[in-house]
N, CA, C and O atoms as CSV, one atom per row, in Angstrom:
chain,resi,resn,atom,element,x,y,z
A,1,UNK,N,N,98.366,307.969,267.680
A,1,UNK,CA,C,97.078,307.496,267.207
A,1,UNK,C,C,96.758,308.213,265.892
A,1,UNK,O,O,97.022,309.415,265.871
A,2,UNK,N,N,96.101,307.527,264.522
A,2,UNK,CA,C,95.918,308.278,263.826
A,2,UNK,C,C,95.347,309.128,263.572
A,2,UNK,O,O,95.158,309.566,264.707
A,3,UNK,N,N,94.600,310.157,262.586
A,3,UNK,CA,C,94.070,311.459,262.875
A,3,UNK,C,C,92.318,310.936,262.789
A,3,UNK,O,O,91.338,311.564,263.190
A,4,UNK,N,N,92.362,309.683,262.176
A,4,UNK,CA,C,90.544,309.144,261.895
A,4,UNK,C,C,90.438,308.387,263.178
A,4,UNK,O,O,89.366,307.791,263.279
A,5,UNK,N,N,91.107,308.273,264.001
A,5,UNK,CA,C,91.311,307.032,265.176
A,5,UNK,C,C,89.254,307.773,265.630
A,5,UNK,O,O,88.559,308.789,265.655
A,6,UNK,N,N,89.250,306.802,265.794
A,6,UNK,CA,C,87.691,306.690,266.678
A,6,UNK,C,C,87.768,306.907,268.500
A,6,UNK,O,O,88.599,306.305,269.179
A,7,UNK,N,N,87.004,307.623,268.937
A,7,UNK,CA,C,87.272,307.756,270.181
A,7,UNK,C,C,85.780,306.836,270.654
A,7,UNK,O,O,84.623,307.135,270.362
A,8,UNK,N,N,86.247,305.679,271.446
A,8,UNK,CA,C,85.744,304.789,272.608
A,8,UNK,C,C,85.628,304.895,273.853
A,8,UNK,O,O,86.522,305.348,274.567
A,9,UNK,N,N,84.650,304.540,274.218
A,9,UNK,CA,C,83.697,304.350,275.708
A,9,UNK,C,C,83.060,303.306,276.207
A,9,UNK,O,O,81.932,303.140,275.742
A,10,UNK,N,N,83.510,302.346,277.217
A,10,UNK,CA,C,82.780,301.245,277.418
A,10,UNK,C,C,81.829,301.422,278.670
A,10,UNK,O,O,82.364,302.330,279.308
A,11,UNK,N,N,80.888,301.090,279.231
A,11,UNK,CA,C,80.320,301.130,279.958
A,11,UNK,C,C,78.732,300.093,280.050
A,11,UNK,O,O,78.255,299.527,279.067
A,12,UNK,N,N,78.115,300.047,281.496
A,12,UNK,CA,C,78.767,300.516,282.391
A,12,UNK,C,C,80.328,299.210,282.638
A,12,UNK,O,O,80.174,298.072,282.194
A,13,UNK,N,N,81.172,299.445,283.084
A,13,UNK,CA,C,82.140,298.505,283.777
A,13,UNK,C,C,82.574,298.407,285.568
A,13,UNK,O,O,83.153,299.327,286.146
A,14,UNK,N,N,82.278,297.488,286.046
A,14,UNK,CA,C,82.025,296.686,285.119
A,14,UNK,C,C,80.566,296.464,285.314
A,14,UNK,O,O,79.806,297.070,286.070
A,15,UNK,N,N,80.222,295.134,284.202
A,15,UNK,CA,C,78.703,295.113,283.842
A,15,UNK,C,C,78.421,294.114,283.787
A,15,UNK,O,O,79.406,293.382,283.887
A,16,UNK,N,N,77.099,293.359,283.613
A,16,UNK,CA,C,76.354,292.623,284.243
A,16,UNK,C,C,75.588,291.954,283.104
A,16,UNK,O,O,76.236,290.927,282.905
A,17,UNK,N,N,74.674,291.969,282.337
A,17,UNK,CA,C,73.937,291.633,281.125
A,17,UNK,C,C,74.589,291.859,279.882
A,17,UNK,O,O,74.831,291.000,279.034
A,18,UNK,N,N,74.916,293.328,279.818
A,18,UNK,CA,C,74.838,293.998,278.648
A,18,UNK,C,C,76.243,295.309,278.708
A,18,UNK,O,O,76.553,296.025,279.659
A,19,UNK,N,N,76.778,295.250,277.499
A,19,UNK,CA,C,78.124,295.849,277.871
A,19,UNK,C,C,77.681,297.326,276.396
A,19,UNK,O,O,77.343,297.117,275.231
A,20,UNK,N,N,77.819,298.292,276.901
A,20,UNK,CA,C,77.723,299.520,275.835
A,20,UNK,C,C,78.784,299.861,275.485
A,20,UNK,O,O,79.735,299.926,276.264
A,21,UNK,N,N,78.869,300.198,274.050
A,21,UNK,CA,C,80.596,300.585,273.418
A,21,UNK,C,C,79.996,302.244,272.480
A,21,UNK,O,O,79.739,302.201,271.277
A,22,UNK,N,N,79.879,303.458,273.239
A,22,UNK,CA,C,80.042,304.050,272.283
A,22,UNK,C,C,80.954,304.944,271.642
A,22,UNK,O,O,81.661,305.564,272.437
A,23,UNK,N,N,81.125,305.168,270.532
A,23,UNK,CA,C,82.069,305.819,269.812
A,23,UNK,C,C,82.191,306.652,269.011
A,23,UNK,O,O,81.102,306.856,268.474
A,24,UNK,N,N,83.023,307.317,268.595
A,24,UNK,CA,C,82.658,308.831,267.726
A,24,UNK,C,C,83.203,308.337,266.612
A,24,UNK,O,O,83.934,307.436,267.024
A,25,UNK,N,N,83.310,308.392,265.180
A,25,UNK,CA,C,83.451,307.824,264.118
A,25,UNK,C,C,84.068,309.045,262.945
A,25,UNK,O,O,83.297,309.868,262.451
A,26,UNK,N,N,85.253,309.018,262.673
A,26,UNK,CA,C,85.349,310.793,262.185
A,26,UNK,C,C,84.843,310.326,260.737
A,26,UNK,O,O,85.079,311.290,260.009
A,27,UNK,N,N,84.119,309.063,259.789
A,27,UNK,CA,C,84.154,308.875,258.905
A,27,UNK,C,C,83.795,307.240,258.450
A,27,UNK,O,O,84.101,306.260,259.129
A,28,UNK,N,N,83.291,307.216,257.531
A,28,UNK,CA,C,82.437,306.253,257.474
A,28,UNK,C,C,83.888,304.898,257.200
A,28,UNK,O,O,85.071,304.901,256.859
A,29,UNK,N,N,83.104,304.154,257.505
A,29,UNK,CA,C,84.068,302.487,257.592
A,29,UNK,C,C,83.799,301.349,257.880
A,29,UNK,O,O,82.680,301.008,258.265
A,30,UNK,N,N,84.729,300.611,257.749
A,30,UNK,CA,C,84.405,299.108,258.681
A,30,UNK,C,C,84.355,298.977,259.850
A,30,UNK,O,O,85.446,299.261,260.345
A,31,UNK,N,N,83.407,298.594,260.790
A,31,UNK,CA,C,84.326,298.417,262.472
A,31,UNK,C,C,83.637,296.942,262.618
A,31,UNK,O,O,82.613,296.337,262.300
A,32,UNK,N,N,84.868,296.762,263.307
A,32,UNK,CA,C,84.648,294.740,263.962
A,32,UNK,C,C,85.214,294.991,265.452
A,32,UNK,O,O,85.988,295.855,265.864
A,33,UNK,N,N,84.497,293.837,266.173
A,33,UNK,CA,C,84.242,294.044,267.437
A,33,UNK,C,C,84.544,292.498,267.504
A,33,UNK,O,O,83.839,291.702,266.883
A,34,UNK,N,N,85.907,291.986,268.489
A,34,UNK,CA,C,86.064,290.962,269.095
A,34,UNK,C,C,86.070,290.974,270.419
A,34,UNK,O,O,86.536,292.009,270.896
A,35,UNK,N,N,85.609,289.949,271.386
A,35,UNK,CA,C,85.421,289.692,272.748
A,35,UNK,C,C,86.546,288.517,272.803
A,35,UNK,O,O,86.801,287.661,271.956
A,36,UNK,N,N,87.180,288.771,274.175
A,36,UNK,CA,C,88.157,287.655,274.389
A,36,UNK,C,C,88.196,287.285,275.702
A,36,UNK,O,O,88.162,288.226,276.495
A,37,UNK,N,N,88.264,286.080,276.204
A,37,UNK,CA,C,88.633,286.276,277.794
A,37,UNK,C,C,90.234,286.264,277.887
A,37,UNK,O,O,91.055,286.200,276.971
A,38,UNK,N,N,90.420,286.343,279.207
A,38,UNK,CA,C,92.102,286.671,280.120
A,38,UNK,C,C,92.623,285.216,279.446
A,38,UNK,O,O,93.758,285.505,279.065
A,39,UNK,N,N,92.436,284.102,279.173
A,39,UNK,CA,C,93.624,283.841,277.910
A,39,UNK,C,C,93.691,283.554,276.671
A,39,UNK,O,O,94.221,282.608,276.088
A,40,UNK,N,N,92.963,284.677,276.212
A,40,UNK,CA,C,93.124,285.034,275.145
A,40,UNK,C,C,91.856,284.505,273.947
A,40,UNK,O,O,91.643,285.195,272.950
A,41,UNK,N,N,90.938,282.965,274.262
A,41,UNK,CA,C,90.091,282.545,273.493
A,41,UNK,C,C,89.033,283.756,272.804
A,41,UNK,O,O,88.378,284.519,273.513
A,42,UNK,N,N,89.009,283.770,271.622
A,42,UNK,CA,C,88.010,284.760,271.097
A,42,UNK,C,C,86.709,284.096,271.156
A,42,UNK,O,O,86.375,283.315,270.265
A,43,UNK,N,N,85.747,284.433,272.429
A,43,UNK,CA,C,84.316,284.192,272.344
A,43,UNK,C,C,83.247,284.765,271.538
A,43,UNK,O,O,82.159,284.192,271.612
A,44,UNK,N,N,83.379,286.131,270.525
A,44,UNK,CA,C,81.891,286.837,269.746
A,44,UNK,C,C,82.583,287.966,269.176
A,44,UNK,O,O,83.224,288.671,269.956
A,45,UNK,N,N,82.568,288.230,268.075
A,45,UNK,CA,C,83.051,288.761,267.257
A,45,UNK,C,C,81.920,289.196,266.100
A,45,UNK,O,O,81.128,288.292,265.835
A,46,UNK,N,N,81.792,290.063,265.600
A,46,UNK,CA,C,81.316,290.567,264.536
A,46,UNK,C,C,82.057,291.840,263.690
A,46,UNK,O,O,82.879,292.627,264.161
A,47,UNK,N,N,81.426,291.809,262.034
A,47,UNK,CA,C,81.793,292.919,261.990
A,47,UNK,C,C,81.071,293.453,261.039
A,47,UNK,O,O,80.637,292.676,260.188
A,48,UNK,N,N,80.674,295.226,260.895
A,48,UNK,CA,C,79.448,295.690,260.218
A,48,UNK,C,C,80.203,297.186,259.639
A,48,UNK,O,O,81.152,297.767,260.164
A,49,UNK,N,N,79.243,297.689,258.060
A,49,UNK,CA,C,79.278,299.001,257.595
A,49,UNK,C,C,79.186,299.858,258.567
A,49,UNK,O,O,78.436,299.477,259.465
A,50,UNK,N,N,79.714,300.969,258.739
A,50,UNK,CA,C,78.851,302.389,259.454
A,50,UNK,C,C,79.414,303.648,258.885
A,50,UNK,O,O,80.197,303.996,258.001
A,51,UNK,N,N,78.676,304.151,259.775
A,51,UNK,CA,C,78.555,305.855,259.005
A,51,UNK,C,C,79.533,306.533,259.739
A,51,UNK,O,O,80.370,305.854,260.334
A,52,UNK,N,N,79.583,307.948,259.814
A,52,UNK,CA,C,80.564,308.494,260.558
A,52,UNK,C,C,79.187,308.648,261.601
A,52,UNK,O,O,78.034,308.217,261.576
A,53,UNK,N,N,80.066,309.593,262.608
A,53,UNK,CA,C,78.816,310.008,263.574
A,53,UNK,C,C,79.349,309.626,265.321
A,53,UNK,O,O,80.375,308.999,265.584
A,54,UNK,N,N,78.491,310.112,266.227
A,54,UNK,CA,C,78.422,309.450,267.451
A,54,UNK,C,C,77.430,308.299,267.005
A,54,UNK,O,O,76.468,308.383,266.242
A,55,UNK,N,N,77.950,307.149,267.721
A,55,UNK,CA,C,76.759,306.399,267.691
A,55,UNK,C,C,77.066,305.009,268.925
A,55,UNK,O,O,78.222,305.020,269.347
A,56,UNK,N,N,76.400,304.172,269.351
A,56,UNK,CA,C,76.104,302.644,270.489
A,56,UNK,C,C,75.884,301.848,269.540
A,56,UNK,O,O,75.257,301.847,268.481
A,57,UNK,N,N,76.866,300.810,270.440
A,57,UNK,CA,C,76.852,299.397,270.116
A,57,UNK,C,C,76.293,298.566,271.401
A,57,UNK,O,O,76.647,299.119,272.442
A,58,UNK,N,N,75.552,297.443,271.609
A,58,UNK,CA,C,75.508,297.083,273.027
A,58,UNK,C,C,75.311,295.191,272.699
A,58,UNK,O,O,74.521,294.471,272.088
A,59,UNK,N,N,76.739,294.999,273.652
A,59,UNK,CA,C,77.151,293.408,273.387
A,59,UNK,C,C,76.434,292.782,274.668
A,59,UNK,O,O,76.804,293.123,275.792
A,60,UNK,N,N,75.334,291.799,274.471
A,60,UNK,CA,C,74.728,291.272,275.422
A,60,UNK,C,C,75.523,290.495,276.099
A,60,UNK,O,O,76.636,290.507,275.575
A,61,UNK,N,N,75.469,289.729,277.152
A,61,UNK,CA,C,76.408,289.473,278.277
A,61,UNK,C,C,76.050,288.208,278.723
A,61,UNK,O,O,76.768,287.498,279.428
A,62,UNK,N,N,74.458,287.797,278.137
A,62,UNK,CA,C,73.416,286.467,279.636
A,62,UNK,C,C,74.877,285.739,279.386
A,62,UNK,O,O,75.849,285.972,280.104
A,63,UNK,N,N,74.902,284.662,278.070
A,63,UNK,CA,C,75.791,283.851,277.978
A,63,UNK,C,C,77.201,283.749,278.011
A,63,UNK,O,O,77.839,283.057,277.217
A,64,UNK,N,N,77.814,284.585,279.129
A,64,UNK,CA,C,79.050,284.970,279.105
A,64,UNK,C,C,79.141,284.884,280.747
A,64,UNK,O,O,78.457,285.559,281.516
A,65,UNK,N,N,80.092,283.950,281.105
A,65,UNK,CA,C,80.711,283.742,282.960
A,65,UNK,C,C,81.039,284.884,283.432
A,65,UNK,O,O,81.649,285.537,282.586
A,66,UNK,N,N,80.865,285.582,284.708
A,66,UNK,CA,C,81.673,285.994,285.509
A,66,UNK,C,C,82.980,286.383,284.832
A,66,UNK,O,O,83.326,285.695,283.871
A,67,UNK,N,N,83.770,287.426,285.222
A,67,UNK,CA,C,85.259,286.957,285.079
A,67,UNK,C,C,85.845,288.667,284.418
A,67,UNK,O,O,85.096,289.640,284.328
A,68,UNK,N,N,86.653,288.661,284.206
A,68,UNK,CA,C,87.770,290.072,282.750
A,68,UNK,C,C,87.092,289.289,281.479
A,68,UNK,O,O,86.375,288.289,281.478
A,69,UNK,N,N,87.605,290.157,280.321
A,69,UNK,CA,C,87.062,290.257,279.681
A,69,UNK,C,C,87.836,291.413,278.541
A,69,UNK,O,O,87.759,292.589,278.897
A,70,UNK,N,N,88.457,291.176,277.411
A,70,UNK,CA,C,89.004,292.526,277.244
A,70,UNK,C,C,88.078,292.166,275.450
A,70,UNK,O,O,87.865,291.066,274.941
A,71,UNK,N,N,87.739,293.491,274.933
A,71,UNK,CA,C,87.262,294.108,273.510
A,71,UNK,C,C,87.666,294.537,272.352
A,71,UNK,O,O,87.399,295.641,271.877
A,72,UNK,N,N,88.431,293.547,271.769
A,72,UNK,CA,C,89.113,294.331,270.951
A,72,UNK,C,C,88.367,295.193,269.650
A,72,UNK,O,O,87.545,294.433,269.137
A,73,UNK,N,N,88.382,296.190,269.130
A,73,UNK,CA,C,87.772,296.889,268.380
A,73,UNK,C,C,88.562,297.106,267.076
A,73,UNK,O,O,89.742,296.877,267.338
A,74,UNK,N,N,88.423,297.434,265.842
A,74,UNK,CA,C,89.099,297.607,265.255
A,74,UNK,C,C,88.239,298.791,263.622
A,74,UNK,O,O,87.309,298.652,262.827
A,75,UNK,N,N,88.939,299.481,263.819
A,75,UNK,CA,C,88.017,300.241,263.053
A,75,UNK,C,C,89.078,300.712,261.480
A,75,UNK,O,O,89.972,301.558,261.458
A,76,UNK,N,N,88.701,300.039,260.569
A,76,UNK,CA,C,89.465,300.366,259.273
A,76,UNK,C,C,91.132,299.880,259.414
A,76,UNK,O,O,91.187,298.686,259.120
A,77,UNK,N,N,92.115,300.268,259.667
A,77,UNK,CA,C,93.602,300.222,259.790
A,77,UNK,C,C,93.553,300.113,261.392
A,77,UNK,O,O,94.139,299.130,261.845
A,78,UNK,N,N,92.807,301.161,262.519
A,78,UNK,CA,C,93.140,301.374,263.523
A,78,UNK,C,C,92.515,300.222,264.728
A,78,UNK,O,O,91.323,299.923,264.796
A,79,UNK,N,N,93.284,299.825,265.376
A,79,UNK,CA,C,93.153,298.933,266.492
A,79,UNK,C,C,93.318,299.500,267.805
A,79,UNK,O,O,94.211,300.241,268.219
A,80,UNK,N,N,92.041,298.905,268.546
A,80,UNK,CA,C,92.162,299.481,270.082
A,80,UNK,C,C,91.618,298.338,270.651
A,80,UNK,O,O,90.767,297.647,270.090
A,81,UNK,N,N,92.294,298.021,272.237
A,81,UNK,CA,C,91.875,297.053,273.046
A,81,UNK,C,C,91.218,297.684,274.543
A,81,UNK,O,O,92.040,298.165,275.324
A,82,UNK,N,N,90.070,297.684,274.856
A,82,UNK,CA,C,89.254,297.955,275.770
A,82,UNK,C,C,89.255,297.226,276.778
A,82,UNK,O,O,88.352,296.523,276.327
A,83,UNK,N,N,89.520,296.646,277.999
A,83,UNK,CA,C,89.315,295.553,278.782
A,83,UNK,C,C,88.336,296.051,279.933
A,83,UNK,O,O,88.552,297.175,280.386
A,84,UNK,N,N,87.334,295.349,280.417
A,84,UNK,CA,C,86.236,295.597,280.906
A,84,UNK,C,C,86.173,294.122,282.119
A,84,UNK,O,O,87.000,293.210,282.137
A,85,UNK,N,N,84.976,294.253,283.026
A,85,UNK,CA,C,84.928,292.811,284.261
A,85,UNK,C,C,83.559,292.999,283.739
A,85,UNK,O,O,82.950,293.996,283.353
A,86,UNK,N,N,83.206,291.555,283.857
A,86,UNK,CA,C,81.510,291.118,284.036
A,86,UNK,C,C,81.103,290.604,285.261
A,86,UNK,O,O,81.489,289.439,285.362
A,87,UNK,N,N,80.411,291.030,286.346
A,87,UNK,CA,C,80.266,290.614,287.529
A,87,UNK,C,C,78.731,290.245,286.994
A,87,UNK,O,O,78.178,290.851,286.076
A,88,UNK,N,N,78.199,289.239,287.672
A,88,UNK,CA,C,77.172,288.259,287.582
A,88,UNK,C,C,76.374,288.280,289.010
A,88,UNK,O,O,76.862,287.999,290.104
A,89,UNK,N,N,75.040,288.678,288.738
A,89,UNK,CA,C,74.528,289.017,289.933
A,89,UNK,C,C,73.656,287.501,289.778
A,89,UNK,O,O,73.137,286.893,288.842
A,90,UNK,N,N,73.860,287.218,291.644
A,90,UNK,CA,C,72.770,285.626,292.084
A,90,UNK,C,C,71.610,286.421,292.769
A,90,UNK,O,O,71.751,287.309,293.610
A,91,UNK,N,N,70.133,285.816,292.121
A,91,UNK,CA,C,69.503,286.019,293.214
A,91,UNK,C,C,68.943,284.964,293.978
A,91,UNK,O,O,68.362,284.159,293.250
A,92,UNK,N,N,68.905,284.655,295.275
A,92,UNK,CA,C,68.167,283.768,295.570
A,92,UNK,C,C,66.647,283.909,296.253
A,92,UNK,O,O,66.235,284.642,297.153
A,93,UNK,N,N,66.087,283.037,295.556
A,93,UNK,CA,C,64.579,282.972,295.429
A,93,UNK,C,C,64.164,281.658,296.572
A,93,UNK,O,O,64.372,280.459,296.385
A,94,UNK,N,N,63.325,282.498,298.158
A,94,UNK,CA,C,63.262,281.713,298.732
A,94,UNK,C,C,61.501,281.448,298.807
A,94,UNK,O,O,61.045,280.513,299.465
């Protein structure tokens, strides 16, 4: 891994609404954030400036099924794949 590699944390997993990515940043850069399901379709993707630092990202979840789920991250040169489950809570309202 390289020596700027970013250290990642997903949580909670698995998760339900809202998925948290945080990460330590040895230096300021690009980072892009793709979502994919198990074959492979890229569903939400972005990508933004940042600083160095600890810092949270948090990828909302309503519009996203049940199911795996893997994150790919990519920060400057360095690439990391995160895979995470979204369990979907029913309530029923009697």
């Amino acid at each position: 891994m390289p020596a700027n590699a970013p250290s990642i944390n997903l949580y909670p997993n698995p998760a339900s609404n809202e998925v948290n990515i945080a990460f330590n940043l040895p230096n300021a850069g690009k980072l892009a954030f793709r979502l994919f399901d198990m074959a492979g379709r890229e569903l939400n993707g972005y990508a933004k400036a940042t600083q160095s630092g600890q810092q949270t990202e948090v990828i909302n979840l309503d519009n996203v099924s049940q199911g795996l789920y893997m994150l790919n991250i990519i920060f400057d040169a360095d690439d990391k794949t995160k895979s995470f489950s979204i369990v979907k809570r029913i309530e029923v309202i009697k």
